[in-house]
Backbone as ProteinMPNN parsed JSONL, in Angstrom:
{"seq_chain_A": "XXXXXXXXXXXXXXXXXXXXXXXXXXXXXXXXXXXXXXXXXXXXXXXXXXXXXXXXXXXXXXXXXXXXXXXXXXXXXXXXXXXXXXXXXXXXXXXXXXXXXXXXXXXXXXXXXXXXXXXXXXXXXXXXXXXXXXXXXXXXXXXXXXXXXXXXXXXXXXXXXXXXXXXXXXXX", "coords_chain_A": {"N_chain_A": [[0.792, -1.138, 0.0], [0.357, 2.063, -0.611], [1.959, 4.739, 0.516], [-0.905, 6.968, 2.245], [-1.416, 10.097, 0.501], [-1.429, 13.28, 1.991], [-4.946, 15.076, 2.206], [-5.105, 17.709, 0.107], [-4.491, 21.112, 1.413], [-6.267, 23.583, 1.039], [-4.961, 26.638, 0.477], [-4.068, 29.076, 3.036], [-4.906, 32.339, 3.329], [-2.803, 34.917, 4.298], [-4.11, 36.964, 7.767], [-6.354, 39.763, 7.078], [-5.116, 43.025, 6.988], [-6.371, 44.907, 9.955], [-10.051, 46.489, 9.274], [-10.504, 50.042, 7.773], [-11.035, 51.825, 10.169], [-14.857, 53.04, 10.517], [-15.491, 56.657, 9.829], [-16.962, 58.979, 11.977], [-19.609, 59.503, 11.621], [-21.487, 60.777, 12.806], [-20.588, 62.916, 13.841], [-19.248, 64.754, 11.675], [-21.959, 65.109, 10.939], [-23.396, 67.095, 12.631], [-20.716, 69.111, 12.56], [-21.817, 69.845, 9.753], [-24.46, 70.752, 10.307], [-23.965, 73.012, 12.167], [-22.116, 74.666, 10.588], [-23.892, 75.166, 8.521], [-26.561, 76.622, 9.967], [-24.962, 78.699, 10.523], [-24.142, 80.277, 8.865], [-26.767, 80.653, 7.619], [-27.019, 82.555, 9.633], [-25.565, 84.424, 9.276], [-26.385, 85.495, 6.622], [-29.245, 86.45, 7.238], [-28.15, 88.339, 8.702], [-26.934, 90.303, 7.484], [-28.834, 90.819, 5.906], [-30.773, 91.823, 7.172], [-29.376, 94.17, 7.986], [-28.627, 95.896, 5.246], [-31.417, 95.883, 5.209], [-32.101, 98.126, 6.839], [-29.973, 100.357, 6.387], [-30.269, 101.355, 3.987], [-33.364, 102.413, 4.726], [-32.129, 104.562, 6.556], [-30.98, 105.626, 5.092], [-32.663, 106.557, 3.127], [-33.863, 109.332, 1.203], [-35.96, 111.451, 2.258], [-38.863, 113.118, 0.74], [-41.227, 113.322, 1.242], [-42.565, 116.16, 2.615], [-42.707, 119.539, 1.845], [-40.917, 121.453, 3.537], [-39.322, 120.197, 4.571], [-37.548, 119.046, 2.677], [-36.706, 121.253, 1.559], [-35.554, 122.446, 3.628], [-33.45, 120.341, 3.891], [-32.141, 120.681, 1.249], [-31.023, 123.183, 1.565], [-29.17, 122.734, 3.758], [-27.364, 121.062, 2.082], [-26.698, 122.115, -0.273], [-26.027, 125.264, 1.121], [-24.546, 124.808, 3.02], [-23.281, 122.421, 3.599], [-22.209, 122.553, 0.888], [-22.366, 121.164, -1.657], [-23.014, 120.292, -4.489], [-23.848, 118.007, -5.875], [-25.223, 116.335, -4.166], [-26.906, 118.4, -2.935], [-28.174, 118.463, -5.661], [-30.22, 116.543, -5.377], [-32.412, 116.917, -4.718], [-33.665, 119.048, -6.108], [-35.133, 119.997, -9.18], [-35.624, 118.12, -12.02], [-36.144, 119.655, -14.277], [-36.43, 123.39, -15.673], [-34.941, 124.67, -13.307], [-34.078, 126.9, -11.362], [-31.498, 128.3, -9.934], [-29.976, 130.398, -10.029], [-29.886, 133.473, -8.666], [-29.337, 132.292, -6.246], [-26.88, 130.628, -6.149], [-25.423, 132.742, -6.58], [-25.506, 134.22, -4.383], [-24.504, 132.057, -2.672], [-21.795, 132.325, -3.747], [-21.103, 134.362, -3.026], [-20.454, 134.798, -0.393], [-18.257, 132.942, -0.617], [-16.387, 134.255, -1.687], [-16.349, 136.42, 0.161], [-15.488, 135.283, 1.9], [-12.811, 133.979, 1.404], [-11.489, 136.655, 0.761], [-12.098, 138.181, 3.323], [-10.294, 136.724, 5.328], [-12.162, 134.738, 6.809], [-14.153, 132.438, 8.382], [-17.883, 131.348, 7.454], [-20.698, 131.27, 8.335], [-23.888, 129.585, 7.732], [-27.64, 129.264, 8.385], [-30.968, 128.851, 8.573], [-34.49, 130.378, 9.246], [-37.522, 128.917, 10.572], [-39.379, 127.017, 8.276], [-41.739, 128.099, 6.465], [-44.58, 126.551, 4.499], [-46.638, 127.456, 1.655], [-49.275, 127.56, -0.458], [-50.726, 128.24, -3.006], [-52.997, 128.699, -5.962], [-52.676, 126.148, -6.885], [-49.814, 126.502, -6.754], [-47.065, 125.884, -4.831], [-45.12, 126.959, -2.289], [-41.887, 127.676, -0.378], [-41.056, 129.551, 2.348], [-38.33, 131.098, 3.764], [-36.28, 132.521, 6.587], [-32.713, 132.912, 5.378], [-30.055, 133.357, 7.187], [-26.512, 134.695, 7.462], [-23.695, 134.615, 9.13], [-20.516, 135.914, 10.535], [-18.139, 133.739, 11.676], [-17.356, 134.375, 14.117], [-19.121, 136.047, 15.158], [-19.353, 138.335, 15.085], [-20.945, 139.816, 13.19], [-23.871, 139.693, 11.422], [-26.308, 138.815, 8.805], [-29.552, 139.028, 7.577], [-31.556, 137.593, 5.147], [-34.402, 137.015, 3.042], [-35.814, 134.576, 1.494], [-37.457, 132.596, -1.242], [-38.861, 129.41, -2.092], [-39.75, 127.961, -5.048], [-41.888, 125.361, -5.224], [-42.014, 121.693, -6.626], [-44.267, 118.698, -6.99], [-42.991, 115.947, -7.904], [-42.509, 112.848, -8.107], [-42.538, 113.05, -5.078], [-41.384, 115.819, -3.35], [-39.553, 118.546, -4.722], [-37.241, 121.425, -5.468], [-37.395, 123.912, -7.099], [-36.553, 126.322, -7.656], [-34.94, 129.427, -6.962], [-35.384, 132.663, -5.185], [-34.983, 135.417, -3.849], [-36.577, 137.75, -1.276], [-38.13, 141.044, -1.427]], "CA_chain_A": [[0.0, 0.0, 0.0], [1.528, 2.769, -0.977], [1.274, 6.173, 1.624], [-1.832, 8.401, 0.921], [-0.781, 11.41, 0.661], [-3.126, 13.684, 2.881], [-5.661, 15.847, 1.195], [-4.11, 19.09, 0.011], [-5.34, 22.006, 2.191], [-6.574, 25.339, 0.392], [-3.745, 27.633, 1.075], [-4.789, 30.327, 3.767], [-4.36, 33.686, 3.148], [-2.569, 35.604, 5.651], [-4.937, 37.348, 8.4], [-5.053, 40.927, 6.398], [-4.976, 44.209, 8.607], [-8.32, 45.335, 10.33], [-10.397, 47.495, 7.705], [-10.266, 51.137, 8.752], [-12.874, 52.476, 11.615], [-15.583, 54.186, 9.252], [-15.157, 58.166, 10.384], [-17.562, 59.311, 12.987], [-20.965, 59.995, 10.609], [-22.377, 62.071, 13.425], [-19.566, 64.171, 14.37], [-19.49, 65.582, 10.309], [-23.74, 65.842, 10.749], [-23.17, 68.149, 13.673], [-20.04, 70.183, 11.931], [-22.079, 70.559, 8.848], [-25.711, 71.702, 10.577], [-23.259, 73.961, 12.82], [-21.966, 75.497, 9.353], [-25.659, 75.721, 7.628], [-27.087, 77.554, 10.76], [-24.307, 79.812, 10.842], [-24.154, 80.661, 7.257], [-27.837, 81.344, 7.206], [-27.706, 83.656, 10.61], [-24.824, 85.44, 8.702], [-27.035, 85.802, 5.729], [-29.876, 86.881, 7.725], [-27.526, 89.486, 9.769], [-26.948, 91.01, 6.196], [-30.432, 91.768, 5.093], [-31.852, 93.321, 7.957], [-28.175, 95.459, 8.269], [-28.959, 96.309, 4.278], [-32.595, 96.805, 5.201], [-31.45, 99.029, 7.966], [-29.394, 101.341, 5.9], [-31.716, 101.702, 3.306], [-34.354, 102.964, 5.673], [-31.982, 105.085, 7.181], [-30.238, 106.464, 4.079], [-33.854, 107.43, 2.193], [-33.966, 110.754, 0.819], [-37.131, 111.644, 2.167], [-39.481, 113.939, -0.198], [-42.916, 113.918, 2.037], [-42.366, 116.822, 2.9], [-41.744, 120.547, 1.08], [-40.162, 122.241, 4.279], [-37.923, 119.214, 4.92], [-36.891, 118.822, 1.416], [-36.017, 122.374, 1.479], [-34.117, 122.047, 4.865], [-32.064, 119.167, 3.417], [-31.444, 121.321, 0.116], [-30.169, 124.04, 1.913], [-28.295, 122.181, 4.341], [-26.529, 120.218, 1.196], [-25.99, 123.268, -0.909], [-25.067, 126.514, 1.59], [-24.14, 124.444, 4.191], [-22.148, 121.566, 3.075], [-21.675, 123.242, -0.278], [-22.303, 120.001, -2.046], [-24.123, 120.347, -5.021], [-24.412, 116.389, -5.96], [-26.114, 116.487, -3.114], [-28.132, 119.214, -3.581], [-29.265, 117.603, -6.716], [-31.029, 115.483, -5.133], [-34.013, 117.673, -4.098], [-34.324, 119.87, -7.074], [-36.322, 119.291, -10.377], [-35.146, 117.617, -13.064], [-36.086, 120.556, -15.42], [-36.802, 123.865, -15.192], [-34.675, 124.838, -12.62], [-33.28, 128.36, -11.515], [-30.462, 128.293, -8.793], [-28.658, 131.456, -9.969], [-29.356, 133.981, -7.534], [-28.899, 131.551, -4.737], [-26.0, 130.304, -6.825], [-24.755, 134.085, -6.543], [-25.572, 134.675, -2.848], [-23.448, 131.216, -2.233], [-20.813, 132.623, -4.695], [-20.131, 135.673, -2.399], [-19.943, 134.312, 1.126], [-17.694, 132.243, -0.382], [-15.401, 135.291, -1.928], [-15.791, 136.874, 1.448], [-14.646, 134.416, 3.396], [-11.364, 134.259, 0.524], [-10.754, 137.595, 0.669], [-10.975, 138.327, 4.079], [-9.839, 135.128, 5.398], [-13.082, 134.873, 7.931], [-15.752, 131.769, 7.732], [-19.197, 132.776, 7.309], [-21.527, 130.164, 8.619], [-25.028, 130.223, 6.919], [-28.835, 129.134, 8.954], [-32.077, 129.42, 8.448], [-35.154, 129.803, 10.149], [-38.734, 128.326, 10.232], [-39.823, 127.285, 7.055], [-43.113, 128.52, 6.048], [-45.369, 126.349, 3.331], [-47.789, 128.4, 1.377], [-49.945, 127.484, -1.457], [-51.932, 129.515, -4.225], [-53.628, 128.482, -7.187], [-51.995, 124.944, -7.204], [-48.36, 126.27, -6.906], [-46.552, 125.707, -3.4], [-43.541, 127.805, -2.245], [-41.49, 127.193, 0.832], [-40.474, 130.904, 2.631], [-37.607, 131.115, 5.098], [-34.894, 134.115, 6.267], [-31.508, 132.798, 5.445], [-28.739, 134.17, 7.699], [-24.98, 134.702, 7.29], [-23.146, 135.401, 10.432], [-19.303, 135.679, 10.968], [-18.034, 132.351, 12.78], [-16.825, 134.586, 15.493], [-20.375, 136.72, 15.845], [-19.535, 140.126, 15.168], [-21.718, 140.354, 12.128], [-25.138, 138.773, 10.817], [-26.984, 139.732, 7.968], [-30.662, 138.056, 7.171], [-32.361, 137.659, 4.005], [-35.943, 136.4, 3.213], [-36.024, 133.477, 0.279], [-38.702, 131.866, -1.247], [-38.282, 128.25, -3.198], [-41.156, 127.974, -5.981], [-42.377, 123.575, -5.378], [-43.197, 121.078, -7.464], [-44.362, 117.627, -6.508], [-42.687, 115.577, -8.967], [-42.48, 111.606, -7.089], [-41.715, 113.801, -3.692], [-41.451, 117.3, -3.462], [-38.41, 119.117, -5.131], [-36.968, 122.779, -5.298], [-37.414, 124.304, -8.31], [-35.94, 127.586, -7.814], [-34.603, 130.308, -5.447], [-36.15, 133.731, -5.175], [-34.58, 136.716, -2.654], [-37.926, 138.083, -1.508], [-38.109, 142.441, -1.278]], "C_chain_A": [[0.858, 1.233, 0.0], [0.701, 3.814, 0.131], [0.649, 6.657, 1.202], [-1.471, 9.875, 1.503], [-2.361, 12.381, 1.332], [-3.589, 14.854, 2.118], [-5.087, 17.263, 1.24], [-5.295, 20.558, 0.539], [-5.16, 23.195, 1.227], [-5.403, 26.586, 1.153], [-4.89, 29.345, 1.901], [-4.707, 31.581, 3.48], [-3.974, 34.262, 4.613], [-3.379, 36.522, 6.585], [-5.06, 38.765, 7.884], [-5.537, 41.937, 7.435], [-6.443, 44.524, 8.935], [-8.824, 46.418, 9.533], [-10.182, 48.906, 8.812], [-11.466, 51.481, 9.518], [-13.09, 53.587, 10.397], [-15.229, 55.486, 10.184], [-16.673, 58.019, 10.823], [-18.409, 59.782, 11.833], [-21.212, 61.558, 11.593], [-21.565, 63.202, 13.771], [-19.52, 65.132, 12.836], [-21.389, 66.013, 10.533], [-23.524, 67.072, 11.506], [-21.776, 69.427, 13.111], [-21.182, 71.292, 10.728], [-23.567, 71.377, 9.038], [-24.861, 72.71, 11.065], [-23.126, 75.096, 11.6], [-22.996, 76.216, 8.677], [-26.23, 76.82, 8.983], [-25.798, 78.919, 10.515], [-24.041, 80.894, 9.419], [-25.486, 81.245, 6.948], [-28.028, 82.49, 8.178], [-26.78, 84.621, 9.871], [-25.641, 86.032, 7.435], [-27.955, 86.854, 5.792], [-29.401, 88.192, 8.144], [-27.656, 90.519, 8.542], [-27.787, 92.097, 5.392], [-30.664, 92.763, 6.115], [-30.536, 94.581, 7.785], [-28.679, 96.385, 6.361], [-30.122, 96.786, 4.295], [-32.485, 98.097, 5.983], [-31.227, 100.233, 7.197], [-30.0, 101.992, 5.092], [-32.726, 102.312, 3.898], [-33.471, 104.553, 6.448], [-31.121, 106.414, 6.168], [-31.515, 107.178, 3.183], [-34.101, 108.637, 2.251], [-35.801, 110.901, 0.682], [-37.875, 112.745, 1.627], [-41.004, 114.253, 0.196], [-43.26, 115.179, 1.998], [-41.99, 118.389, 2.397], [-40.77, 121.431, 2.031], [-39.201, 121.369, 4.732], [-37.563, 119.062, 3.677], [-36.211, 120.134, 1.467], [-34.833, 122.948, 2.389], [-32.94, 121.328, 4.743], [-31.376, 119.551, 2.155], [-30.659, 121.819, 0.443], [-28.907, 123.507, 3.067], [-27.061, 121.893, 3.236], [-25.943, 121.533, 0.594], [-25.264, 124.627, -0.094], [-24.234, 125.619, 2.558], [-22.874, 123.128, 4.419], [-21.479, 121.804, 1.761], [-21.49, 122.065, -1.414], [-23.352, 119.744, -2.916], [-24.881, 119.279, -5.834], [-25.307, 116.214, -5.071], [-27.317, 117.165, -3.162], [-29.157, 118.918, -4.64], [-30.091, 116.827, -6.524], [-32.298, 115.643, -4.601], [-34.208, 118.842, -5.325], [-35.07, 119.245, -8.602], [-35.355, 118.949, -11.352], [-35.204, 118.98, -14.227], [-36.816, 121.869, -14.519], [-36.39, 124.972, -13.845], [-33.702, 125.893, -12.636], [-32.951, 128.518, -10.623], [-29.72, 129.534, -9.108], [-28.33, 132.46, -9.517], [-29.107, 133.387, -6.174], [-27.304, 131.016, -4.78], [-24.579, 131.732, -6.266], [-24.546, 134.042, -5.314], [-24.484, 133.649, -2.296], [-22.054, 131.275, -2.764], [-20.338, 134.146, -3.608], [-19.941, 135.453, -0.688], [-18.875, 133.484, 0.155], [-16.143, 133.262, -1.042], [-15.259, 136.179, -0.544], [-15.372, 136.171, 2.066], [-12.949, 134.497, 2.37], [-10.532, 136.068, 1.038], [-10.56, 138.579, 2.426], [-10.637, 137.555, 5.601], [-10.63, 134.914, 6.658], [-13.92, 133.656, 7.545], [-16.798, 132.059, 8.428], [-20.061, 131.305, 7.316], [-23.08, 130.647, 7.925], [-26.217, 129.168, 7.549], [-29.75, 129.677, 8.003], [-33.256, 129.215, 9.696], [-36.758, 128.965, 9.833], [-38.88, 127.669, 8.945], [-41.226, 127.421, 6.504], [-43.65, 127.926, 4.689], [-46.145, 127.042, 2.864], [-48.732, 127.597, -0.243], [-51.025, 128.375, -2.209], [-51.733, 129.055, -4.977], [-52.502, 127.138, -7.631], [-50.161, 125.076, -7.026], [-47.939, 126.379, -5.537], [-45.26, 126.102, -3.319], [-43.549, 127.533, -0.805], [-40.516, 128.699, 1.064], [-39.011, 130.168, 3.617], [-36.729, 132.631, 5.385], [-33.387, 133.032, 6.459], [-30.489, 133.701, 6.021], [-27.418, 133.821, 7.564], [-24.291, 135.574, 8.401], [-21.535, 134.767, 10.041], [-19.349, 134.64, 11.583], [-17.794, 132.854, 14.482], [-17.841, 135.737, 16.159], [-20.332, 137.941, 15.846], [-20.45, 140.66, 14.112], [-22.454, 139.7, 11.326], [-26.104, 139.753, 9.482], [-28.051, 138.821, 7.721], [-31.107, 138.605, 5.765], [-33.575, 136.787, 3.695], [-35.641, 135.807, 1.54], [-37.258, 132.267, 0.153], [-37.921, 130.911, -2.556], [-39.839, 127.811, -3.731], [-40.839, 126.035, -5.588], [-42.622, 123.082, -6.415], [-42.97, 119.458, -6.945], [-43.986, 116.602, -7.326], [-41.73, 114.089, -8.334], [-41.734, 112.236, -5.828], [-41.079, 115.098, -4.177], [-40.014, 117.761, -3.584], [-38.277, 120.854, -4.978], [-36.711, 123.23, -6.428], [-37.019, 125.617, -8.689], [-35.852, 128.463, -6.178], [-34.315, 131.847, -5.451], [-35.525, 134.793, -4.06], [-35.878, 137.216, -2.691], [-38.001, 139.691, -1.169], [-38.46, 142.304, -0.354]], "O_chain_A": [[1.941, 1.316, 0.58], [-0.475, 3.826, 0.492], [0.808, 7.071, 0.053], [-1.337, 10.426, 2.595], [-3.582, 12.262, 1.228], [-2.814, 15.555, 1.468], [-4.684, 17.83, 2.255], [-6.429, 20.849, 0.158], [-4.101, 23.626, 0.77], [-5.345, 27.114, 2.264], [-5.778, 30.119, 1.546], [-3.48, 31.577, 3.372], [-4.57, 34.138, 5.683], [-3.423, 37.488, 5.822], [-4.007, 39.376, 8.069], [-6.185, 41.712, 8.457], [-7.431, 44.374, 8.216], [-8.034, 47.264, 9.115], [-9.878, 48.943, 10.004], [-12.664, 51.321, 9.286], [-12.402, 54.376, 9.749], [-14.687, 55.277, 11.269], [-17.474, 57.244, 10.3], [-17.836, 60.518, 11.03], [-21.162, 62.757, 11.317], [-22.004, 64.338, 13.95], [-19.801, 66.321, 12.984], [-21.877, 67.112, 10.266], [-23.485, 68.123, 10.866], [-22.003, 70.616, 13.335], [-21.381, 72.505, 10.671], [-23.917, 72.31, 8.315], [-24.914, 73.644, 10.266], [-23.782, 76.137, 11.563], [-23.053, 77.4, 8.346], [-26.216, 78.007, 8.657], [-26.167, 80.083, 10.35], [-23.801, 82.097, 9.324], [-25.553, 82.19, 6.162], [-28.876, 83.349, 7.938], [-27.228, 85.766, 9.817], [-25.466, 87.241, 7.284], [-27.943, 87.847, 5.064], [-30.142, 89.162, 7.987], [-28.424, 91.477, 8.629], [-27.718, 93.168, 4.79], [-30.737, 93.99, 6.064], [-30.803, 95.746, 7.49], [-29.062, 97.552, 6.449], [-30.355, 97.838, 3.7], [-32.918, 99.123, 5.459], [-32.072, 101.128, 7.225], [-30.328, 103.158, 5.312], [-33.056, 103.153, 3.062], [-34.158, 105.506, 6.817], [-30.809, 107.578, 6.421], [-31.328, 108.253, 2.613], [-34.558, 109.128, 3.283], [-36.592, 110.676, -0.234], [-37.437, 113.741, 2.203], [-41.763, 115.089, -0.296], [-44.275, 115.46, 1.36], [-40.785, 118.593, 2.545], [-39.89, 122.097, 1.485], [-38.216, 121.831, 5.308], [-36.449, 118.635, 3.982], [-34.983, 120.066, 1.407], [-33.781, 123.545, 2.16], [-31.826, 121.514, 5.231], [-30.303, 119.039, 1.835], [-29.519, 121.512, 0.095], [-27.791, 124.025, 3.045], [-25.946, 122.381, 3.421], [-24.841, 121.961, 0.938], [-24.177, 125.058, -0.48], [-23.074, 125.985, 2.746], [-21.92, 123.048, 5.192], [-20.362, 121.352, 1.511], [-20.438, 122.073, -2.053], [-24.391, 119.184, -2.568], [-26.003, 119.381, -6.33], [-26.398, 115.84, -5.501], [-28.447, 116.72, -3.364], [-30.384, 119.023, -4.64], [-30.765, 116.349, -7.437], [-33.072, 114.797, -4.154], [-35.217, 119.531, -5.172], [-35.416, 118.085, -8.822], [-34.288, 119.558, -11.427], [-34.234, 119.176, -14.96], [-37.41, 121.82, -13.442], [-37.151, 125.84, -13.417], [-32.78, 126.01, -13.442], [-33.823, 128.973, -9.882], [-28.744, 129.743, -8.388], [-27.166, 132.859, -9.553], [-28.722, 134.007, -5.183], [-26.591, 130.962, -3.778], [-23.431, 131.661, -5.827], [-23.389, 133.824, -4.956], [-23.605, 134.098, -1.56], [-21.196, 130.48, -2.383], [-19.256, 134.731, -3.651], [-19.182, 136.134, 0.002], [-18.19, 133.442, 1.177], [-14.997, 132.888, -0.797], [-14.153, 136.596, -0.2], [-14.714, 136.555, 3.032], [-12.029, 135.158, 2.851], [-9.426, 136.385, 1.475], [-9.613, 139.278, 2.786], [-10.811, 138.002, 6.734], [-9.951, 134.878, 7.685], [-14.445, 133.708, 6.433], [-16.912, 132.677, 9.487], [-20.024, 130.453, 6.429], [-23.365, 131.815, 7.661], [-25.895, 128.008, 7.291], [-29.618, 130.487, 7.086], [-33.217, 128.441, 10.652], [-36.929, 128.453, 8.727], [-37.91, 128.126, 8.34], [-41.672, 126.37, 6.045], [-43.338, 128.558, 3.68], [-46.727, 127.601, 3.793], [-47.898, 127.036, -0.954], [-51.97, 129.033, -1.775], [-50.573, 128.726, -5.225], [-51.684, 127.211, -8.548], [-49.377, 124.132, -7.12], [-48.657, 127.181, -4.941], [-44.369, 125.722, -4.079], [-44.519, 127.27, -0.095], [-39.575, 129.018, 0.337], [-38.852, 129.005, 3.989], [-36.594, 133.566, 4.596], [-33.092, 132.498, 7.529], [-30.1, 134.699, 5.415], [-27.137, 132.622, 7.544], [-24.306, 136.797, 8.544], [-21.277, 133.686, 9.511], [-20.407, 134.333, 12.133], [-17.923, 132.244, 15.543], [-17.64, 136.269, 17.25], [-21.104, 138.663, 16.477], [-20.729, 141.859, 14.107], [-21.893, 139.055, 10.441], [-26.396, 140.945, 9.387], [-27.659, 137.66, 7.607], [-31.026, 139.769, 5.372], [-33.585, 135.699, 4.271], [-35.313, 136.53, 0.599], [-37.752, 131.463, 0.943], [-37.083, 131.181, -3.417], [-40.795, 127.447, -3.046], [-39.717, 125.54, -5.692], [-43.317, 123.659, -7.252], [-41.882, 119.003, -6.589], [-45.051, 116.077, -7.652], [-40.52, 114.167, -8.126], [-40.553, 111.999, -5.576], [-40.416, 115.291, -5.196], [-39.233, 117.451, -2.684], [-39.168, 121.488, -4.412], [-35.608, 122.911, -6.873], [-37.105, 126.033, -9.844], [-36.306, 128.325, -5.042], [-33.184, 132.275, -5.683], [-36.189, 134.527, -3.058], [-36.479, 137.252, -3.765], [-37.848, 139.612, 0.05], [-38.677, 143.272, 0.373]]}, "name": "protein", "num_of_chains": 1, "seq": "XXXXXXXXXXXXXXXXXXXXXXXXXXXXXXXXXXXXXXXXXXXXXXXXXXXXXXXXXXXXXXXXXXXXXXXXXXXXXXXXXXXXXXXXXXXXXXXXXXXXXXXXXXXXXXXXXXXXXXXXXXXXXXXXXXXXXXXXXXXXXXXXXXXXXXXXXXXXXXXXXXXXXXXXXXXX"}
């Protein structure tokens, strides 16, 4: 009898390394809601701050004695006539004795080297026969008070989407 050879065993494979530990699922859920909330409160923060400014930057036109307050502010007062533009009429429009009057405070103060601050007071609405004028007395005082001079100006209205300044009148 010849030896039996013993049945041939399926070769093993060597034990292979342990697979890798899956990554923590919930620890990424919790990063990435963390991220989404914070991304949308930043979003959120945005608008209202944009609604905000907007609201707070509107060139309001309700009004013909506040439009005329914020003219004259912009033009004698900040001397800023981009600005200014922004309350007078698109057409139509006659700034050139006010133009003048802001043209010589501003040669007196040059020539003799003094600034010349410029107010007003009240502003008085009036209306007749559909047309609306806004009175006031514009004053020009020295900065240092030794010398005021008033003048009475009237600004002809027109309501044209919010009330504009359509001209500027020295009144006798």
């Amino acid at each position: 009898m010849q030896p039996s050879n013993p049945p041939a065993q399926p070769a093993v494979p060597p034990p292979a390394a342990a697979p890798p530990k899956p990554k923590n699922r919930r620890v990424r859920l919790i990063v990435a809601l963390a991220g989404g909330i914070m991304a949308l409160l930043c979003l959120g923060g945005v608008g209202v701050f944009v609604s905000f400014y907007d609201e707070a930057t509107k060139i309001e036109r309700k009004a013909p004695d506040a439009v005329v307050d914020s003219f004259l502010r912009a033009y004698l007062v900040n001397r800023d006539d981009q600005e200014a533009s922004l309350y007078t009429c698109k057409s139509g429009l006659d700034l050139s004795r006010l133009e003048a009057f802001r043209t010589d405070i501003q040669s007196r103060e040059q020539r003799f080297s003094i600034g010349i601050r410029a107010d007003w007071t009240s502003l008085t609405v009036s209306s007749d026969n559909g047309k609306t004028t806004v009175t006031t007395d514009i004053r020009r005082m020295i900065s240092d008070g030794s010398e005021r001079t008033t003048d009475r100006w009237q600004f002809p209205m027109i309501d044209d989407d919010g009330w504009r300044v359509c001209g500027a009148l020295p009144v006798a």
